[in-house]
C-alpha positions as CSV (number, residue, x, y, z in Angstrom):
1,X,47.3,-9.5,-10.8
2,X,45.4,-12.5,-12.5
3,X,43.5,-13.1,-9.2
4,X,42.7,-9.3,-8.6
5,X,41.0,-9.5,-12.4
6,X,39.2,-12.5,-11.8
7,X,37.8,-11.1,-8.2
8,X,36.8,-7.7,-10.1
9,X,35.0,-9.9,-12.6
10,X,33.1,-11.9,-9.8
11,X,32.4,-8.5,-8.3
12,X,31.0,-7.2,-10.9
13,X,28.6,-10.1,-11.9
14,X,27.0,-10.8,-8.1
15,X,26.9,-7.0,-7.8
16,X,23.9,-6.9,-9.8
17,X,21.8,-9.8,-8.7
18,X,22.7,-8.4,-5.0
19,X,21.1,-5.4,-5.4
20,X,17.8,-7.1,-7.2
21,X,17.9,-8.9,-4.4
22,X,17.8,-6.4,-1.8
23,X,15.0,-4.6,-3.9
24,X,11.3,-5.4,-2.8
25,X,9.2,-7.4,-5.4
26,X,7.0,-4.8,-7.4
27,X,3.6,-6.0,-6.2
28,X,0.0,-5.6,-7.9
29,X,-2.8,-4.9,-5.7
30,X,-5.7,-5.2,-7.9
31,X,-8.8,-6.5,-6.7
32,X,-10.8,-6.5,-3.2
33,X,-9.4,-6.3,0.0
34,X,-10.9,-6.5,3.6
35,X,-9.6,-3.6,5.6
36,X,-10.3,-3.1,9.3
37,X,-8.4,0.1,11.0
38,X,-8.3,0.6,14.6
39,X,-9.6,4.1,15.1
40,X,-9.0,6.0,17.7
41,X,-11.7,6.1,21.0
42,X,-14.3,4.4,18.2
43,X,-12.6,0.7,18.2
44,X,-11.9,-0.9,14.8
45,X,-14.0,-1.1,11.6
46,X,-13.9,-3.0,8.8
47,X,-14.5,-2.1,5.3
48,X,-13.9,-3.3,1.5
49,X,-10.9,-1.5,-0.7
50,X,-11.5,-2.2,-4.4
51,X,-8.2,-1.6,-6.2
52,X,-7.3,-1.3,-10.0
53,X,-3.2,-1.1,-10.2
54,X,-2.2,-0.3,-14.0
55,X,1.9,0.0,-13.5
56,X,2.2,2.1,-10.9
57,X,-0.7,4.4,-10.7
58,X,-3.9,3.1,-8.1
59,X,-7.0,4.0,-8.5
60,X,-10.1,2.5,-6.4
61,X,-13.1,2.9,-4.0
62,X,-13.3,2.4,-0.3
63,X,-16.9,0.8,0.7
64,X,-18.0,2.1,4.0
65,X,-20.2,-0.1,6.5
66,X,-23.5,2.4,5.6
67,X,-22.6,1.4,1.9
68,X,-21.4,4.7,1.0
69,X,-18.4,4.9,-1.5
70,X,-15.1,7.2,-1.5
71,X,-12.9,7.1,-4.2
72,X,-8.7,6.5,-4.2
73,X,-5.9,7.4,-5.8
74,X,-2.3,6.9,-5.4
75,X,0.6,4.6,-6.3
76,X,2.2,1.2,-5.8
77,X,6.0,1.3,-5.9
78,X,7.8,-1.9,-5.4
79,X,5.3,-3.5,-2.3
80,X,5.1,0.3,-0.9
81,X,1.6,1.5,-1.4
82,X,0.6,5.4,-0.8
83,X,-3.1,6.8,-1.7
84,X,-5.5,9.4,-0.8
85,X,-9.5,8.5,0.1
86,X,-11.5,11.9,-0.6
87,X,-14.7,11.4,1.3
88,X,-17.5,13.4,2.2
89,X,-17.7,14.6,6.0
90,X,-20.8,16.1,6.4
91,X,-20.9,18.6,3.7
92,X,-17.2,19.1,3.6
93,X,-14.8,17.5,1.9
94,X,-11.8,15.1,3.8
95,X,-8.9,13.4,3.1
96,X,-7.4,10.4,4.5
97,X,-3.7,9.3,3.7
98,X,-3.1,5.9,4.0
99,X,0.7,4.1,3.7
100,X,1.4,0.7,3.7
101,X,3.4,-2.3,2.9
102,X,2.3,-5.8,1.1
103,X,3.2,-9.2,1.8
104,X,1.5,-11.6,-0.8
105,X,-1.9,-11.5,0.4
106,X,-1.8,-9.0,3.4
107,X,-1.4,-5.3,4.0
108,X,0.0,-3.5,7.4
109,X,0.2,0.2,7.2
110,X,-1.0,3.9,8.6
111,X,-4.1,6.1,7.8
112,X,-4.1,10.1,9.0
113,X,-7.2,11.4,8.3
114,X,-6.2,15.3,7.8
115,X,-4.4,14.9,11.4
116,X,-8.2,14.7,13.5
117,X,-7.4,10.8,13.3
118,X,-4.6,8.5,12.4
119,X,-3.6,4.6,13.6
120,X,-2.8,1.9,12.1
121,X,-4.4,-0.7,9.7
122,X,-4.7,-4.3,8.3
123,X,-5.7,-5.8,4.7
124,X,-6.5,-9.1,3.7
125,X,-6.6,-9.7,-0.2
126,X,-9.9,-11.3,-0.8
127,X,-10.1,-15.0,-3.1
């Protein structure tokens, strides 16, 4: 019965630190990162993400190549980051979702621009 107690008690104290383990490390974006997508039938293009993380809201500008800017908003839960780009597409307004995960100082994810486009993307944190 002693042994059972004392195996509950272990339990119950590496329980805990398990689970933070398992969690992903809460991240903070903020700053400028180099983003090139690889869209499809066009080939890849590169351009420059500023993010502002405050908890977990994201706010932010993509920089296009002609020097036009879009702003962003979404979140940053744990290293999971989700936001919407509202652009200008000749008159009309779009939308491009983008999802992705961080690792320190790099980005994979997805973009999906109102389903006419989606592929996949890669961010480098700027020094």
């Amino acid at each position: 019965m002693r042994k059972l107690l004392l195996l509950a008690c272990v339990a119950a104290l590496v329980a805990p630190a398990w689970a933070l383990a398992q969690k992903p490390q809460a991240v903070n974006i903020t700053g400028t990162w180099d983003l090139q997508f690889d869209m499809e039938g066009m080939g890849a293009m590169t351009i420059a993400a500023t993010y502002k993380q405050v908890g977990e809201k994201l706010t932010g500008t993509h920089s296009g190549p002609d020097g036009s800017t879009s702003p962003l908003e979404g979140t940053v839960v744990g290293n999971e980051v989700k936001y919407t780009v509202t652009f200008d597409m000749g008159g009309q307004p779009g939308k491009a979702e983008h999802t992705a995960t961080v690792e320190g100082d790099t980005m994979k994810g997805k973009f999906d621009i109102g389903g006419m486009m989606s592929g996949p993307f890669t961010a480098k944190k700027r020094q």
